[in-house]
Phi, psi and omega in degrees: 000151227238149146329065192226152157264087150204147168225116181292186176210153207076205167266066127221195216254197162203107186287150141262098198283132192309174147279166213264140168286150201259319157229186176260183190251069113250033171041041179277145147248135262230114185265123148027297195281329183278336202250147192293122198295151191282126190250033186201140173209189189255110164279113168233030157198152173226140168293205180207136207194118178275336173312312142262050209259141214299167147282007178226159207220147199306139168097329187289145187254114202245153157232139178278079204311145227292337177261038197286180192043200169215125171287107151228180185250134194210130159049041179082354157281167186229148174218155170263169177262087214193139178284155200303342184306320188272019160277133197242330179208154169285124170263000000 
């Protein structure tokens, strides 16, 4: 699980997204262009909000719907953004 300065606001996270397999499991590899964005992540940051405070928590293995959030990249990582609604479950 990754480091980051970031605090979301409002009610939402910030994922770290698993990685998209690299091949199949008969060892086909799997080219860049072919491959399916990841519907599971890592939570490594939650806003903080005594009013509301969310259900999930930094560290919890999460799963998402394959367009939820917003993508970005901070110091070559890539992460998402995304309010806790579009989290559908903790794994």
């Amino acid at each position: 699980m990754s480091k980051v300065n970031i605090k979301p606001l409002g009610e939402r996270v910030v994922i770290e997204p698993a990685q998209a397999k690299e091949k199949t499991a008969s060892g086909i590899i799997i080219p860049d262009t072919a491959k399916e964005k990841p519907q599971k992540g890592t939570v490594i940051a939650v806003s903080e909000s005594k009013d509301n405070p969310l259900t999930v928590k930094v560290g919890d293995k999460v799963l998402y719907g394959k367009y939820a959030g917003t993508e970005l990249t901070i110091d070559g990582n890539d992460y998402l953004i995304m309010k806790e609604e579009e989290i559908l479950a903790v794994i």
